[in-house]
C-alpha positions as CSV (number, residue, x, y, z in Angstrom):
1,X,0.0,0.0,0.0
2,X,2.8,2.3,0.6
3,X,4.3,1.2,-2.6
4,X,1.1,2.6,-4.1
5,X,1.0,5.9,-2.5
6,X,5.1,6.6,-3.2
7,X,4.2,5.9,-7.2
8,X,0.7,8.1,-7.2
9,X,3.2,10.8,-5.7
10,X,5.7,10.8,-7.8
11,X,3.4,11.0,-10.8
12,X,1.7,13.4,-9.3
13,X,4.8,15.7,-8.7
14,X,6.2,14.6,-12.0
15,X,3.6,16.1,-14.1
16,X,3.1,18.9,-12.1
17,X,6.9,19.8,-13.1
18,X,7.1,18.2,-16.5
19,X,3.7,20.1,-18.2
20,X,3.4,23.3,-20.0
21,X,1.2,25.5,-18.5
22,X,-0.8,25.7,-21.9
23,X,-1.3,22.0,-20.8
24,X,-2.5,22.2,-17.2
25,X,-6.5,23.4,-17.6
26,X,-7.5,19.9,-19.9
27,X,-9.2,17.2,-18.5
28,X,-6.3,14.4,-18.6
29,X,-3.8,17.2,-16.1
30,X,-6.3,17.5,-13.7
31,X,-7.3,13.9,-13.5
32,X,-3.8,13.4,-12.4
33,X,-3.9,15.6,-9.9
34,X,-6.7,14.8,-8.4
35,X,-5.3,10.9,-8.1
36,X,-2.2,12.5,-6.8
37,X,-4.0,14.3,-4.0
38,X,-4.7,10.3,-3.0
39,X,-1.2,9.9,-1.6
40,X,-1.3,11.5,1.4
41,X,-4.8,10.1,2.8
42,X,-3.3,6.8,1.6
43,X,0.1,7.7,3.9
44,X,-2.1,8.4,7.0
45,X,-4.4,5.5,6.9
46,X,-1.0,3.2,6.5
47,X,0.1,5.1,9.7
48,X,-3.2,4.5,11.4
49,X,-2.8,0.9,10.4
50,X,0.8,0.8,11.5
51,X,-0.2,2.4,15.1
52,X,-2.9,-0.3,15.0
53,X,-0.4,-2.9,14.7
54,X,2.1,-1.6,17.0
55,X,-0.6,-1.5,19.5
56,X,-1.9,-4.9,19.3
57,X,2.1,-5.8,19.3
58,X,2.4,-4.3,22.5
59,X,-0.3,-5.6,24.2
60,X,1.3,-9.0,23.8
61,X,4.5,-7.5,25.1
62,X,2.9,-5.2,28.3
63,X,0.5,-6.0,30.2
64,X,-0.1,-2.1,31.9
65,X,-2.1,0.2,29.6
66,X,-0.7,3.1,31.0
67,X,2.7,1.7,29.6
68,X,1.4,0.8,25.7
69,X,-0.6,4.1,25.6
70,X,3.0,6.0,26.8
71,X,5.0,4.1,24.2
72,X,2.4,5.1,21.6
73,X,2.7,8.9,22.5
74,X,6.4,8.6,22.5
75,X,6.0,7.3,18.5
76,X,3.4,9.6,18.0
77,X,5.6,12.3,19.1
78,X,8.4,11.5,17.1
79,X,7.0,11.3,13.8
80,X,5.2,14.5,14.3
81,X,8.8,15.9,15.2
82,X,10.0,14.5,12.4
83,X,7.1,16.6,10.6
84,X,7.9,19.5,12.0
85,X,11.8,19.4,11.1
86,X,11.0,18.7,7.8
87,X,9.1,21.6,7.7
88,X,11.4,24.0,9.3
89,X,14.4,22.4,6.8
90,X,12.0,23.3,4.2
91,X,11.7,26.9,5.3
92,X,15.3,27.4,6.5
93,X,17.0,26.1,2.8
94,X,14.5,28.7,1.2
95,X,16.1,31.5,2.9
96,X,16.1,34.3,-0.1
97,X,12.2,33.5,-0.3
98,X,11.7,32.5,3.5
99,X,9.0,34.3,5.4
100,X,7.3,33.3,8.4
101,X,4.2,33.8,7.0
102,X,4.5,31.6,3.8
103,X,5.1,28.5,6.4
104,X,2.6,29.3,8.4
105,X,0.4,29.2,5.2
106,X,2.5,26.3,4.3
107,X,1.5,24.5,7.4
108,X,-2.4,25.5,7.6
109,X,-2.8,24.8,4.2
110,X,-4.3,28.4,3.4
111,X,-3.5,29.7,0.4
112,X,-2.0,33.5,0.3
């Protein structure tokens, strides 16, 4: 399933780069990127699916709840971390453009 959503991505990215803009208002361009917008509901449900797994991994493993529900926090917390840097390396390797409120944007998913 991952598979899937790394290939709908890179199409995705690849013909938003590759098209002319003369291109990009037909039918066939737009398809595409509407199946691209597909990859990243596809990456959170395998990380749902993952966290389901883990969780039912654990429980075999450690008997407290209080224990499995810290070690899922700690997970949780890293990948959003991971997010976040991401992010910020985004933002910080942009520097000419770089403005606090493009990120922001960025992050919200607003447009501006």
């Amino acid at each position: 399933m991952r598979g899937l959503a790394v290939v709908i991505m890179i199409q995705c990215h690849t013909f938003n780069s590759l098209t002319r803009l003369d291109l990009r208002e037909g039918g066939p361009y737009i398809l595409t990127q509407f199946v691209g917008g597909m990859a990243a509901p596809l990456f959170l449900l395998m990380a749902g699916m993952t966290s389901a797994f883990q969780m039912e991994s654990l429980e075999r493993k450690e008997s407290r709840a209080r224990r499995r529900w810290w070690i899922s926090l700690k997970r949780a917390g890293f990948i959003l971390g991971i997010a976040f840097t991401f992010r910020f390396t985004n933002w910080v390797f942009s520097v000419p453009h770089a403005s606090i409120r493009i990120a922001l944007a960025r992050v919200t998913s607003r447009r501006v």
